[in-house]
C-alpha positions as CSV (number, residue, x, y, z in Angstrom):
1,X,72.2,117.9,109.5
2,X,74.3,115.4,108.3
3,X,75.2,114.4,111.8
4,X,71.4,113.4,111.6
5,X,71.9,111.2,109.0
6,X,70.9,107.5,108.9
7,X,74.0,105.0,109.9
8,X,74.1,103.5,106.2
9,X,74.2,106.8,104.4
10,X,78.0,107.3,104.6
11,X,78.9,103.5,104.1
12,X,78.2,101.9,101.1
13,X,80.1,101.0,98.0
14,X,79.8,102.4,94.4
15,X,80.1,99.6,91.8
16,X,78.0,100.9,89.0
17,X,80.5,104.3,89.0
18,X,83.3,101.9,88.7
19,X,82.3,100.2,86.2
20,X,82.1,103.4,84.0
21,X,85.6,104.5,84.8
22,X,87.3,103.2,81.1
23,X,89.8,100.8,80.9
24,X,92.9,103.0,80.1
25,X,92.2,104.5,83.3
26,X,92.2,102.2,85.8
27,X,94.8,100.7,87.9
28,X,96.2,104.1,89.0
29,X,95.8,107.2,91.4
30,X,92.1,107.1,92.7
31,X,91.2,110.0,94.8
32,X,87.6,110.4,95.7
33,X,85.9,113.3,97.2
34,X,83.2,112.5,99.4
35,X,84.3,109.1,100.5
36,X,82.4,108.6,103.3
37,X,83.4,105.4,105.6
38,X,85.6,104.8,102.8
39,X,84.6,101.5,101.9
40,X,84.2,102.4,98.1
41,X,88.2,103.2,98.1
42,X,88.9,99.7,99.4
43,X,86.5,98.0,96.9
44,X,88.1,100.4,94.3
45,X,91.8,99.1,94.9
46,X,91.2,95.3,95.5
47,X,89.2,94.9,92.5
48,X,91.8,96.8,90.3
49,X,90.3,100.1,89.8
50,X,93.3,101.7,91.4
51,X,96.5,101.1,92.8
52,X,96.4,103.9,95.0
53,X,94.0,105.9,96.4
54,X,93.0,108.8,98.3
55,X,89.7,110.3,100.4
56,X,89.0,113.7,101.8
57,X,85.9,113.5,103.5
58,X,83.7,116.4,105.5
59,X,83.4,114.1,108.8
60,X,85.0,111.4,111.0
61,X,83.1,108.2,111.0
62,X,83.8,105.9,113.7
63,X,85.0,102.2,113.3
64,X,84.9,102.8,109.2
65,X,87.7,102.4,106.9
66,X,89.1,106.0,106.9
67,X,92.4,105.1,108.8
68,X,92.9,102.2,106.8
69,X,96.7,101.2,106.0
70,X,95.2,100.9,102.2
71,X,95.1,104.7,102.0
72,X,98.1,107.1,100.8
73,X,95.7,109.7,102.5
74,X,92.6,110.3,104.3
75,X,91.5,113.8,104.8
76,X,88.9,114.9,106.7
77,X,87.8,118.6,105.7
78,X,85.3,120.6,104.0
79,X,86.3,120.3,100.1
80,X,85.5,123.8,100.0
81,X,86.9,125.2,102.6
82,X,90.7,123.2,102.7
83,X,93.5,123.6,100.6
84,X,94.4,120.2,98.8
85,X,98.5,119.9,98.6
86,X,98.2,117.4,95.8
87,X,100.6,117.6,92.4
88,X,99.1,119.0,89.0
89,X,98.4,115.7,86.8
90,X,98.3,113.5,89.8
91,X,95.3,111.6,89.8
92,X,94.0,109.3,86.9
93,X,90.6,109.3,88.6
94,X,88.1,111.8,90.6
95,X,85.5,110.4,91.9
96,X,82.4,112.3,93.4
97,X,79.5,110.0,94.0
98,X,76.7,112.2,95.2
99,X,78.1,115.3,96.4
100,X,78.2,118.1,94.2
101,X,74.6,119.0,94.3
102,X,75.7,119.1,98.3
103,X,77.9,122.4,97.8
104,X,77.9,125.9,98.0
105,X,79.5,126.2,94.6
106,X,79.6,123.2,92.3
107,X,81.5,125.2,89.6
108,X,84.7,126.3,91.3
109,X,85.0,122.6,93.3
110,X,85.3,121.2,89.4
111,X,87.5,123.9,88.4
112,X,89.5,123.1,90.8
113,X,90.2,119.7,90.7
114,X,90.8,119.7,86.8
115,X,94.1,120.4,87.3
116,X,95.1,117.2,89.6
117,X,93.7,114.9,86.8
118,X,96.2,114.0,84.2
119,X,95.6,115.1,80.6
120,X,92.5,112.4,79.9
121,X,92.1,111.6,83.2
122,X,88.4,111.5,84.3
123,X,86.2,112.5,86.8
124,X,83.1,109.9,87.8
125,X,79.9,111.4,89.3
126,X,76.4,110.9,90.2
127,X,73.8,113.9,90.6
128,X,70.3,113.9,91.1
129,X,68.3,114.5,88.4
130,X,65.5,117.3,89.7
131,X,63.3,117.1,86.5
132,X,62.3,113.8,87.6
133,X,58.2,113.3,87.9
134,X,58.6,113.0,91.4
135,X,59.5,116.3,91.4
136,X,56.7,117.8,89.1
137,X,54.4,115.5,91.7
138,X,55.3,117.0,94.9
139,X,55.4,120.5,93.6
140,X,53.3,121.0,90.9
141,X,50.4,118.4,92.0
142,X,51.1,118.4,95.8
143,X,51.9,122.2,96.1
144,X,55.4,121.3,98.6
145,X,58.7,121.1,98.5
146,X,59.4,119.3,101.3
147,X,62.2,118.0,101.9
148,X,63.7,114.2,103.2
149,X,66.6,111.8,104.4
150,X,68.0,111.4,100.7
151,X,66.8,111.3,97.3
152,X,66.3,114.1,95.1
153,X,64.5,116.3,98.1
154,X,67.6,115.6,100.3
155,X,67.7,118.2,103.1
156,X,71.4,118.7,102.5
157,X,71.4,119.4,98.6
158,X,72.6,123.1,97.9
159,X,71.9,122.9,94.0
160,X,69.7,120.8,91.6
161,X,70.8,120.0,88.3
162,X,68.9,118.4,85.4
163,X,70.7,116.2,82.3
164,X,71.4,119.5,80.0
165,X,72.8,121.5,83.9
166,X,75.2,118.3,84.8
167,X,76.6,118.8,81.1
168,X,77.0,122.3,81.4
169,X,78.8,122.0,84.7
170,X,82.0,119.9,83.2
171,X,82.0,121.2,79.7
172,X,81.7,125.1,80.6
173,X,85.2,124.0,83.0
174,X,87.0,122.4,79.3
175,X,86.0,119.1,80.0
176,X,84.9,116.5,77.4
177,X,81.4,114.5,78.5
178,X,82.7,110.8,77.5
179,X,79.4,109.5,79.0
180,X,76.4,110.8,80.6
181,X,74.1,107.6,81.7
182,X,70.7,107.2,83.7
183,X,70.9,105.2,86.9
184,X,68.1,102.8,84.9
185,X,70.6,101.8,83.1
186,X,71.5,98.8,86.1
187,X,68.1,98.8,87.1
188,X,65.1,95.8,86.0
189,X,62.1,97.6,88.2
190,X,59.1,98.8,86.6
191,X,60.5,102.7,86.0
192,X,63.3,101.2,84.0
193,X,60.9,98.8,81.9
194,X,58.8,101.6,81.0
195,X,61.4,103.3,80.3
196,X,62.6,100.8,77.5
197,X,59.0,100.3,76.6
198,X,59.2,103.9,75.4
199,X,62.6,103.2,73.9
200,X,64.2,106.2,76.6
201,X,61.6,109.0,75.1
202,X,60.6,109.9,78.8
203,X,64.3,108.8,80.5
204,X,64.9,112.5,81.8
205,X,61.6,112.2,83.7
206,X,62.4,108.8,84.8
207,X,65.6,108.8,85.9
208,X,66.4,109.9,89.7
209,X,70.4,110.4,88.9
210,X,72.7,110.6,86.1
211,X,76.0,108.9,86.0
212,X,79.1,110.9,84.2
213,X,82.6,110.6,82.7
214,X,83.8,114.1,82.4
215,X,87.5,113.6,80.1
216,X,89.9,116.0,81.1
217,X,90.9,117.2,77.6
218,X,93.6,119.8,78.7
């Protein structure tokens, strides 16, 4: 199914997750799961995020920036299935962009990357939110479940998590929540006005994703 997948779905760049990664932590080892084309990496390094960086990604893309000179190393490899020969305390960053509500088991994958972050290192994510209205639409209004290209009813998501679930997934595995933001935060369309209109009482039925800093606290 991904193979299906429109041309711009592995290419893009991440700035609002970069921007969340603090201050203290940037300007080190980056390695981000999920990295597609590998065009965020690049963006990451020259704009000082990190000074070296790292991708493992499940497919080849052609003519992207994968085999870049940039990169230390570009894996290509199912994050679930491959072993990853990194040292403990290695990485001042993990980031995951859209790709844990992609896999089998969510919970082990963020077990087991804990221990390549150094001691308040951080790991950056973004996961749908499903207790959206468009979900309570579709299913409970609509009767279906059907699912699309991307967004919340992606084809290829495995697991759906809500605010209190994407919590629960880093701080069950000893990680400190440093922030948890809605993807209105950046936006100025009419979802996020309403949603500062109502001064954020509706944002988990607003918001499509959720950005987080999970601190590792070990």
């Amino acid at each position: 199914m991904y193979d299906e997948k429109y041309d711009t779905y592995f290419t893009g760049y991440r700035p609002e997750l970069l921007d969340l990664i603090p201050e203290e932590n940037r300007g080190g080892a980056v390695l981000e799961i999920g990295a597609g084309s590998g065009k965020n990496l690049i963006f990451a390094k020259k704009h000082g995020y990190a000074k070296k960086i790292y991708g493992v990604e499940l497919m080849e893309i052609p003519d992207s920036f994968q085999k870049d000179d940039e990169y230390e190393e570009f894996i290509i490899g199912n994050i679930e299935n491959i072993p990853l020969n990194y040292e403990e305390n290695q990485f001042d960053v993990i980031i995951m962009a859209d790709v844990l509500e992609h896999l089998v088991d969510p919970y082990i994958i963020v077990h087991k990357l804990k221990k390549f972050l150094k001691p308040g290192g951080v790991l950056v994510s973004s996961i749908p939110n499903v207790r959206n209205l468009k979900t309570f639409r579709n299913v409970f209004l609509r009767g279906t479940f059907r699912y699309y290209d991307d967004g919340i009813f992606d084809r290829t998501h495995l697991r759906w998590f809500t605010k209190k679930d994407i919590m629960k997934l880093f701080t069950d595995e000893g990680y400190e929540i440093a922030e948890i933001v809605s993807e209105l935060k950046n936006k100025h369309n009419s979802i996020a006005r309403n949603n500062r209109i109502t001064f954020g009482l509706f944002e988990e039925f607003l918001s499509a994703q959720y950005y987080t800093v999970a601190k590792n606290v070990k």
